[in-house]
C-alpha positions in Angstrom: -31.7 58.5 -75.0 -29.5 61.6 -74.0 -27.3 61.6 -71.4 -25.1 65.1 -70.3 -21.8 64.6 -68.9 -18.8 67.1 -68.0 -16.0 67.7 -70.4 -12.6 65.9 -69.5 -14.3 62.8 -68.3 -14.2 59.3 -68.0 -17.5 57.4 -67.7 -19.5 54.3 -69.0 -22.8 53.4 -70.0 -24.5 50.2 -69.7 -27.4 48.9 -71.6 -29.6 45.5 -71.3 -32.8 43.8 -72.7 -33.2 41.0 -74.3 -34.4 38.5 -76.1 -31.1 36.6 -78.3 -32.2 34.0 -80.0 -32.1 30.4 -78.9 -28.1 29.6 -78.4 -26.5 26.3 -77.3 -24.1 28.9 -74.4 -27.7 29.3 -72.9 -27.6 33.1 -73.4 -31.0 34.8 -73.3 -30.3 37.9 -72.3 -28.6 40.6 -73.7 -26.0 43.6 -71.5 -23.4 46.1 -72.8 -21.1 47.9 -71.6 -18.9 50.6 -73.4 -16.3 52.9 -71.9 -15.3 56.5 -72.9 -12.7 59.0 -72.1 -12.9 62.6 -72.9 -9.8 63.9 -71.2 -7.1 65.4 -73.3 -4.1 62.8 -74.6 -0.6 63.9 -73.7 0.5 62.2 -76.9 -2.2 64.0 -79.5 -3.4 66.8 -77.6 -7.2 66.1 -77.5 -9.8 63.8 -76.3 -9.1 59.9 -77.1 -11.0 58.3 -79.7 -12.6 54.7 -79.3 -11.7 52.1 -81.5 -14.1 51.2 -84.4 -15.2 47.9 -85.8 -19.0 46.3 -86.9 -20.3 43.3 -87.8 -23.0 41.0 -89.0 -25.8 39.9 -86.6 -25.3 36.7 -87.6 -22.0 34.4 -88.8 -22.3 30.8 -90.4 -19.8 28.2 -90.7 -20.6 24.5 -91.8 -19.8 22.1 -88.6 -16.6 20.3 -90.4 -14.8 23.4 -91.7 -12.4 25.7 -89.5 -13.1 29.1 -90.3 -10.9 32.0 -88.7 -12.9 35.2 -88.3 -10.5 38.4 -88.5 -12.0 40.9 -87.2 -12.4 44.9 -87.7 -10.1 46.6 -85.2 -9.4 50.0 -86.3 -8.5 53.0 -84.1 -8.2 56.2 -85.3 -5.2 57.2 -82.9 -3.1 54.6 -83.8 -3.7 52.6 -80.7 -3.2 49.0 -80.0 -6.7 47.1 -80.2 -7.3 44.1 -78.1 -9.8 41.7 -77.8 -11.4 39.5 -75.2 -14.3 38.3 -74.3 -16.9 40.1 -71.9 -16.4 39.7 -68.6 -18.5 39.0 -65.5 -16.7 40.4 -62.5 -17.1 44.0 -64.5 -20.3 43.7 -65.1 -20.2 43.7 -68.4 -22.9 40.8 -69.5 -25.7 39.3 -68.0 -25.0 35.7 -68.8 -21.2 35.4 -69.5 -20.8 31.5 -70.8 -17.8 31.6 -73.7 -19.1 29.7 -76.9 -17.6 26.1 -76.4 -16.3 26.0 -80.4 -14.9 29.5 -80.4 -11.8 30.6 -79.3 -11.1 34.1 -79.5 -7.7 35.7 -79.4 -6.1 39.4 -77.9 -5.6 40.3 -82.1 -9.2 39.9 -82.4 -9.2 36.6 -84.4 -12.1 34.6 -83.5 -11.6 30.5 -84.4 -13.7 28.2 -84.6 -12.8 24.1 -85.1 -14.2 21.1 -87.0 -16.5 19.6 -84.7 -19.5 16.7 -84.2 -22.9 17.6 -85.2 -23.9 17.1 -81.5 -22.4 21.0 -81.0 -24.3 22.2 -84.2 -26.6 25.3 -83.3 -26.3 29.1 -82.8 -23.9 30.3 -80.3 -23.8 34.2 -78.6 -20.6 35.8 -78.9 -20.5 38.8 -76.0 -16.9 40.1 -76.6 -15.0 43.7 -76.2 -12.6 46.1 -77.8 -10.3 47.8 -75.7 -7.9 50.4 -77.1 -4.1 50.9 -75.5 -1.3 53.2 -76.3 1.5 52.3 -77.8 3.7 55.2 -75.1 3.2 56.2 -71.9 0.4 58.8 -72.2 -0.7 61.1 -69.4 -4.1 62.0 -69.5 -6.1 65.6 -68.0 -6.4 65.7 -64.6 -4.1 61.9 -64.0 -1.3 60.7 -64.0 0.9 58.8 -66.5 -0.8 56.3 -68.1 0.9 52.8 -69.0 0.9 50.9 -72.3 -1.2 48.0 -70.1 -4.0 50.0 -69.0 -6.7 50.1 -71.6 -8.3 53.7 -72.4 -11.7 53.0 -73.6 -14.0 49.9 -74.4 -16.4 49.1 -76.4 -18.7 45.9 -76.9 -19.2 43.6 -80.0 -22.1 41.0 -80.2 -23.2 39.0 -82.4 -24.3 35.5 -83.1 -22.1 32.6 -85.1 -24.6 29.2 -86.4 -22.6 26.1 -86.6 -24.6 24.7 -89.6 -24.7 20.8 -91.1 -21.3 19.6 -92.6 -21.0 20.6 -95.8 -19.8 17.7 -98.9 -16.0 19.7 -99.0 -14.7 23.0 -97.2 -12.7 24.4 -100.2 -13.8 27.7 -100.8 -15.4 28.4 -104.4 -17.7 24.9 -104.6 -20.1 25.0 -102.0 -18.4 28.0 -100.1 -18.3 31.0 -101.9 -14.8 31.9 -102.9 -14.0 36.1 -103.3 -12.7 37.3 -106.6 -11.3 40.2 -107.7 -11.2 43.2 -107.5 -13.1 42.5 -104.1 -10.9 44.5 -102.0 -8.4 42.4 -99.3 -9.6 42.2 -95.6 -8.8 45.6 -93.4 -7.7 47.2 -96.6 -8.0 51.1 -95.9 -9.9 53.2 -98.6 -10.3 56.6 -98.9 -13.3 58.8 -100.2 -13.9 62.2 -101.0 -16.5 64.2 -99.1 -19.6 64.5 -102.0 -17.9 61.8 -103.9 -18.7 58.4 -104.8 -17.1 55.1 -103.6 -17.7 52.2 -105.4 -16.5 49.2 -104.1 -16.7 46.0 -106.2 -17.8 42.9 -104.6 -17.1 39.7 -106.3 -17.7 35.8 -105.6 -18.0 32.1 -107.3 -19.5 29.1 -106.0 -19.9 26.7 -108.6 -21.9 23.8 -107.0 -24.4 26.5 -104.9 -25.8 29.6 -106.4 -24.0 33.0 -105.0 -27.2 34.4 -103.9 -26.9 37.3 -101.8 -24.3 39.9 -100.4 -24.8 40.9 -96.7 -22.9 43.8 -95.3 -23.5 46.6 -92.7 -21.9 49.9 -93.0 -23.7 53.2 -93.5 -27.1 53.8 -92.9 -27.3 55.6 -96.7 -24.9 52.6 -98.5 -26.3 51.6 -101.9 -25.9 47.5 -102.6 -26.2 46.9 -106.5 -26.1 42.9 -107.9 -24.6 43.1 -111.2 -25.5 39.3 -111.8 -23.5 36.2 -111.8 -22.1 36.5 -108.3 -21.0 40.8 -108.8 -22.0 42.7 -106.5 -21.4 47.0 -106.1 -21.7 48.8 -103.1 -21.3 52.5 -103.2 -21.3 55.4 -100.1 -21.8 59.2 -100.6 -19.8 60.9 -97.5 -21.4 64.0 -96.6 -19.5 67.4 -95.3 -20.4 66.7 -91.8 -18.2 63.1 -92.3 -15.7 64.9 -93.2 -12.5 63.3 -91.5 -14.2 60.4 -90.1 -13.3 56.6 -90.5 -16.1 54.5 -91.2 -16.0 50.5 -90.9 -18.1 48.5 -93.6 -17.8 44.3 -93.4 -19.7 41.7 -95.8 -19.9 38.2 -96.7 -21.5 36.5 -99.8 -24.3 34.1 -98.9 -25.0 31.3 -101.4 -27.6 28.5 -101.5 -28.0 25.1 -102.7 -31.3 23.6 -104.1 -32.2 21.6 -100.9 -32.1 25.6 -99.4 -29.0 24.9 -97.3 -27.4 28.5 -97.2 -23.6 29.1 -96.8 -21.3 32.1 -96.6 -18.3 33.2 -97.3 -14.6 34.3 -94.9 -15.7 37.3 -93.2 -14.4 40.6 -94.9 -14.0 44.1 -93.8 -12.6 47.5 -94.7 -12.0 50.8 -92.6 -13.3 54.3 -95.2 -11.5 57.3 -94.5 -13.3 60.8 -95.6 -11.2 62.6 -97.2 -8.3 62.4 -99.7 -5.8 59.7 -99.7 -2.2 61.1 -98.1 -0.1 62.4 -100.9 3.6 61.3 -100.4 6.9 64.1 -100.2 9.7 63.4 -102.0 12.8 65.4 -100.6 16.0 65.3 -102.9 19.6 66.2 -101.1 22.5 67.8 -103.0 25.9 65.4 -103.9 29.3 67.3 -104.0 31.2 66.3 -107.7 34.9 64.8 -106.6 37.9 65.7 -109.0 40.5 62.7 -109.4 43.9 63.8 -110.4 46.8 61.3 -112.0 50.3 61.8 -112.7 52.2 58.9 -114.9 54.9 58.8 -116.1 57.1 57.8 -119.2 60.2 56.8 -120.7 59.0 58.8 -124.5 56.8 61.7 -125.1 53.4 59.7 -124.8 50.1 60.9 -124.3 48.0 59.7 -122.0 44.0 59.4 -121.3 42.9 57.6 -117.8 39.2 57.2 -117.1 37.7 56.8 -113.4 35.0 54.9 -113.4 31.9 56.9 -112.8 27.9 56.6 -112.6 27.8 59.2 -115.2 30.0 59.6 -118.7 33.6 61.0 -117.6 35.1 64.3 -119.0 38.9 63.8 -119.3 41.5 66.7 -119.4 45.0 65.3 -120.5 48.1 67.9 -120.6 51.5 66.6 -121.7 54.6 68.6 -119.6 57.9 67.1 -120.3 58.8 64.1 -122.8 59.0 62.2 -119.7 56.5 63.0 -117.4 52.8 63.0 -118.5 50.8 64.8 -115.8 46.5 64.3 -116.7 43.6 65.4 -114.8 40.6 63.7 -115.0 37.4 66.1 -113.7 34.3 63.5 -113.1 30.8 64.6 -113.6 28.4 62.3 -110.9 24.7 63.3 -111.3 22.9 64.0 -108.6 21.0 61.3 -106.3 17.4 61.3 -105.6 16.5 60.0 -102.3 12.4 58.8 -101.7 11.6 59.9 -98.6 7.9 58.4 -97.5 6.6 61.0 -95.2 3.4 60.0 -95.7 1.0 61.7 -92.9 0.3 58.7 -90.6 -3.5 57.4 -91.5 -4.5 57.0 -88.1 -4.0 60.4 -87.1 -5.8 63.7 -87.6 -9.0 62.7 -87.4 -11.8 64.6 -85.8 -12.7 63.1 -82.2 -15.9 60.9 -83.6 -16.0 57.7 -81.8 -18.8 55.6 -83.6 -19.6 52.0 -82.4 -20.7 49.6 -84.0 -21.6 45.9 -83.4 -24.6 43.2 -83.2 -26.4 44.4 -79.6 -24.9 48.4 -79.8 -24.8 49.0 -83.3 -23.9 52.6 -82.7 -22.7 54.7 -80.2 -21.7 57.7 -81.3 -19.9 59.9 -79.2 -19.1 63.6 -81.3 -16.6 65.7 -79.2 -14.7 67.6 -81.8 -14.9 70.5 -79.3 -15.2 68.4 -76.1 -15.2 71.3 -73.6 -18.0 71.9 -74.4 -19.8 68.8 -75.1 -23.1 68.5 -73.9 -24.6 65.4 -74.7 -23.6 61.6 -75.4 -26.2 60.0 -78.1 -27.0 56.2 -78.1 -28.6 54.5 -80.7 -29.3 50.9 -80.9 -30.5 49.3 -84.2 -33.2 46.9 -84.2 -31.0 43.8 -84.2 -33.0 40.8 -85.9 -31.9 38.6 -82.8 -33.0 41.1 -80.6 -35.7 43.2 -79.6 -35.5 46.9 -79.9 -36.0 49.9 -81.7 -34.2 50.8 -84.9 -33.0 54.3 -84.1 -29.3 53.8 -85.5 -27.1 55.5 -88.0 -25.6 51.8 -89.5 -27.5 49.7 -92.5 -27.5 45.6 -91.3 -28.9 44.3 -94.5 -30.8 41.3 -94.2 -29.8 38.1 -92.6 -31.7 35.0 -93.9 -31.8 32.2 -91.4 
């Protein structure tokens, strides 16, 4: 699907099918909605750039064991990313019921509570990501632009399964626990264009068997199992990434021998192409101060006074008259270095890519590097294993067993 808009513009696009799966919120089928704004920032001087998350089709938690789900919200201009649930007074889902065992928060935590078995089953989640500035902006052809108003959207969908209670909820028996070096959640990591990131997955569950890694990322991400709950995954960035962000989230799925399958706290990590910021240390100059004492004495004495320094003292001492001692101490203070982090902000200077990814969407991509001229606005949508629709997307959901 191409569609041709006009630079500096503000416009959405809307897509719907179905089927979802069977859910216990009665949603069958699927609309999204994402919103994009080309015109020129007052703030950055170019076009804004949508926030960027993705995520599993499919999240398990066992029935008895809360589970908080931090999300991916990353934004490339430094933006404030909120999060809220689709709404249906903007159109923006065809069947808008809220999971009943989810609650979802504006920091794009999404909770879910012990409950009975009566609520176990798969429940849709039809959320959105809205980016906001953290200044008043003004924007090409408008007006100011306040820190409440949100300056794109984009949607997130995907389904969580309330499974059977599991015997205990602490993490590494039945639930797999992450080791490391498995890097932390949102953790930032930088790669190289033509160079190889490896990131090192690893996991224990010592009453299941760690049995498989899930992820999605880049279409062209390599997923090596190294045995005994180890997992590698490595990405190649190519020229034409250069200076993009790119999300990649993954959970470890293990199974038991009656087949009951369980995963892992959700985990995800934002890949900047490029080299990691170096930092500048500046170093300011220190004047040297001269102390100068006179004592005096009742018999030709001669006298050596020391002022306490940071460095070793030189001491002059010069005896005038058998009754007054006059001494000069000169002290030598070494300069100071001062650190001074100027590290480039790691939100900024990006190119204007604005990828989406999620369950329903798994990738817009909207490339306006040189958005005057921009011709065309590309929409890809992966075939979702929930859903029913062609893979024609850029993003790599590995398999979900259910």
């Amino acid at each position: 699907m191409t569609r041709r808009v006009p630079s500096y513009s503000q416009f959405q696009l809307k897509l719907t099918g179905g089927n979802w799966i069977n859910s216990k919120n009665g949603i069958s089928s699927w609309k999204a909605v994402t919103g994009v704004e080309l015109r020129n920032r007052s703030d950055i001087g170019q076009a804004n750039t949508s926030p960027q998350t993705t995520i599993l089709p499919a999240l398990r938690v066992p029935s008895n064991c809360r589970r908080d789900f931090h999300l991916l919200d990353f934004d490339p201009d430094g933006d404030e990313v909120r999060c809220r649930y689709a709404s249906s007074s903007l159109s923006e889902c065809s069947q808008c019921t809220t999971p009943s065992v989810l609650s979802l928060s504006e920091s794009c935590i999404l909770s879910f509570s012990p409950t009975s078995s009566v609520n176990e089953g798969s429940y849709i989640v039809q959320m959105v990501m809205e980016d906001f500035p953290r200044q008043n902006i003004s924007l090409t052809q408008n007006g100011g632009l306040t820190v409440n108003s949100a300056i794109s959207k984009i949607p997130v969908q995907f389904v969580v399964r309330v499974d059977p209670a599991v015997p205990s909820c602490t993490e590494g028996l039945y639930l797999p626990r992450f080791l490391t070096p498995t890097p932390a959640n949102k953790a930032q990591l930088y790669a190289p264009v033509n160079q190889t990131l490896s990131i090192s997955v690893n996991a224990e569950a010592n009453v299941s068997t760690t049995f498989e890694l899930l992820f999605s990322g880049p279409h062209n991400i390599i997923k090596s199992s190294l045995g005994a709950g180890r997992f590698l995954l490595r990405w190649t960035p190519s020229q034409e990434e250069d200076g993009e962000s790119h999300p990649i989230c993954f959970v470890i799925q293990s199974i038991t021998s009656s087949t009951t399958k369980y995963q892992s706290e959700l985990r995800c990590v934002i890949v900047s192409v490029g080299n990691e910021p170096t930092i500048t240390t500046a170093v300011p100059s220190t004047t040297t101060p001269v102390a100068t004492s006179t004592i005096t004495s009742p018999t030709t004495t001669q006298h050596t006074t020391t002022i306490p320094s940071t460095a070793a003292p030189l001491t002059t001492t010069t005896t005038l008259t058998p009754n007054t001692t006059t001494t000069q101490t000169t002290t030598a203070v070494p300069s100071t270095t001062t650190h001074n982090n100027n590290n480039d902000y790691p939100y900024t200077n990006y190119k204007n890519n604005t990828r989406y990814n999620h369950c329903t969407i798994h990738n817009y991509q909207t490339n306006h590097s040189n958005h005057p001229n921009i011709n065309n606005y590309r929409i890809h949508h992966n075939n979702h294993p929930y859903t029913k629709y062609n893979n024609h997307t850029n993003y790599n959901h590995n398999s979900i067993n259910n």
